[in-house]
Phi, psi and omega in degrees: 000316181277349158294286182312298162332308161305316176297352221232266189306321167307317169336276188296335211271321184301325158293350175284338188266334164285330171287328174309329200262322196257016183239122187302167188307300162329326189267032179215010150101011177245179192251130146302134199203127184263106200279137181301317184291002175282302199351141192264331203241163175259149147309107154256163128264166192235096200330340172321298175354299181260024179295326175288320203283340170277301177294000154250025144103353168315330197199134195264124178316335170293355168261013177301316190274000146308306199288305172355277201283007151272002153293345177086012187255149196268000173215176193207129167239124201265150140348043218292333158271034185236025166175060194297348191235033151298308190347314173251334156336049227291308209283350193244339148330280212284349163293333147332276202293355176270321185293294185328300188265067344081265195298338193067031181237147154266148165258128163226007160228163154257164199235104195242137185216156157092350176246060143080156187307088147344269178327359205290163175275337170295117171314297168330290166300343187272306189259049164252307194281303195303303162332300183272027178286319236262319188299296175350269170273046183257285191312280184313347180260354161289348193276330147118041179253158177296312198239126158240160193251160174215170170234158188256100215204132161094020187246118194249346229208103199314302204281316184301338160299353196246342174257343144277005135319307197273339174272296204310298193316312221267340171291302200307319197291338185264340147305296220277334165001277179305000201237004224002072183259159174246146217237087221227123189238133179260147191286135160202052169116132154070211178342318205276341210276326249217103211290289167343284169331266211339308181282342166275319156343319209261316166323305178295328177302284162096352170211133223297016179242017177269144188210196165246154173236052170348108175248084164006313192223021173259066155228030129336056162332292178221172206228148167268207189279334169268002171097029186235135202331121174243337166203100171268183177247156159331083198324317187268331177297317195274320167321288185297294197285350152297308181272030148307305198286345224292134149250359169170161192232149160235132190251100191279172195205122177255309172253132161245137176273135149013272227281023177046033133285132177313139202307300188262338204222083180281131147336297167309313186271341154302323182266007158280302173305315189307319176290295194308346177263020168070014170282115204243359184310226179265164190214129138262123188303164130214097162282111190256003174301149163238010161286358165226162172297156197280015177276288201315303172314314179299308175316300211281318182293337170266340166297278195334303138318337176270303179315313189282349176287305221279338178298310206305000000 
């Protein structure tokens, strides 16, 4: 009798524990809890974030990827001007790649700003700006990145920017080729802004380490001489035509509403578009306000996000 009892119990505890593994928590009486590791998506931060504190000297860039992994996020995207004369530097490259495995973050993109117009019509100047492309991404693939981010820059005439767009992309993308870096263009102003180009430009490229870096809240077209918005594009709209293309997403943040929703941008509904294009890569926080501290901007933009996984 106390055999068969054992066996009985023993039984039964193995099916509480096989019901356990397929039954979500709530249903075994414990409390749900959305975990980073449910996430459709990975946590990067995006070095922008800390840009005042690194440029007055608060904060050293080589610790980022530290500040990174107390936020709980597994990736980091650097800055290219915020250790513009680093580029070739191998020894200050490899305190990188040490402060990153320190911390236990990958690093995966450069966000490269400051070498000149892509777009430009002038050859000559365009391929000056493709040259000073290329240490970059010599640096991202020592750093052990995925990705660099360019900007479309220096184009005044919509289609001719787009065809000189498309040759710069297509020299950057055939360089990086060997190194298997991806070429990533972010809507950041004026033509680039603007989903429809943009996606036909990454079409006309035409190759497959060429991509979009989708930025939640850059579809500003034009600006007046004080920066302030004079005609933009459709966020969810330019959002849906980009990530077909998408290789990282950045989810910028400026304004919190009381209740930590973004002021200007939901969240929910972008990041409904984001899941729906099958996208599963990295999501970089970036915070760019300036009414909370830039500790306080990053937290309230990864609360926000996790609040919008666990709706999702």
């Amino acid at each position: 009798m106390k055999r068969r009892n054992f066996l009985q119990k023993s039984a039964q505890t193995g099916a509480l524990l096989t019901l356990g593994s397929l039954l979500p928590n709530t249903m075994l009486g414990m409390p749900f809890t959305k975990t980073e590791s449910d996430l459709f998506f990975k946590l990067s931060l995006a070095e922008w974030s800390f840009h005042r504190a690194i440029k007055s000297g608060e904060m050293d860039h080589l610790d980022f990827a530290a500040k990174a992994q107390s936020f709980g996020c597994t990736g980091v995207e650097y800055v290219s001007n915020l250790f513009k004369t680093k580029a070739k530097d191998k020894e200050y490259l490899k305190q990188m790649n040490s402060r990153a495995a320190d911390a236990g973050v990958e690093n995966v993109l450069i966000m490269i700003g400051g070498e000149g117009g892509l777009a430009h019509l002038d050859t000559k100047e365009r391929l000056k700006s493709i040259e000073k492309h290329y240490k970059w991404i010599d640096a991202a693939h020592f750093l052990g990145c995925k990705t660099v981010r360019v900007d479309l820059r220096g184009g005044t005439d919509k289609s001719d920017a787009a065809k000189a767009s498309a040759a710069s992309l297509a020299t950057l993308a055939g360089f990086a080729k060997g190194s298997n870096i991806n070429v990533v263009v972010e809507n950041h102003g004026g033509f680039s802004s603007d989903g429809v180009w943009l996606s036909n430009v990454i079409k006309q490229v035409g190759l497959a380490n060429c991509g979009t870096l989708p930025d939640f809240g850059n579809f500003c077209i034009e600006k007046d001489k004080d920066k302030n918005c004079l005609s933009s594009y459709d966020m969810y709209k330019g959002m849906k035509e980009l990530l077909p293309f998408a290789k990282g997403v950045s989810a910028k943040s400026r304004n919190f509403s009381a209740d930590g929703a973004e002021a200007d941008i939901d969240f929910y509904k972008i990041m409904k578009l984001v899941k729906e294009s099958g996208y599963t890569g990295f999501v970089g926080i970036e915070y760019e306000g300036t009414l909370l501290s830039e500790e306080e901007g990053v937290q309230k933009t990864k609360d926000l996000l996790l609040k919008v996984a666990k709706q999702l």
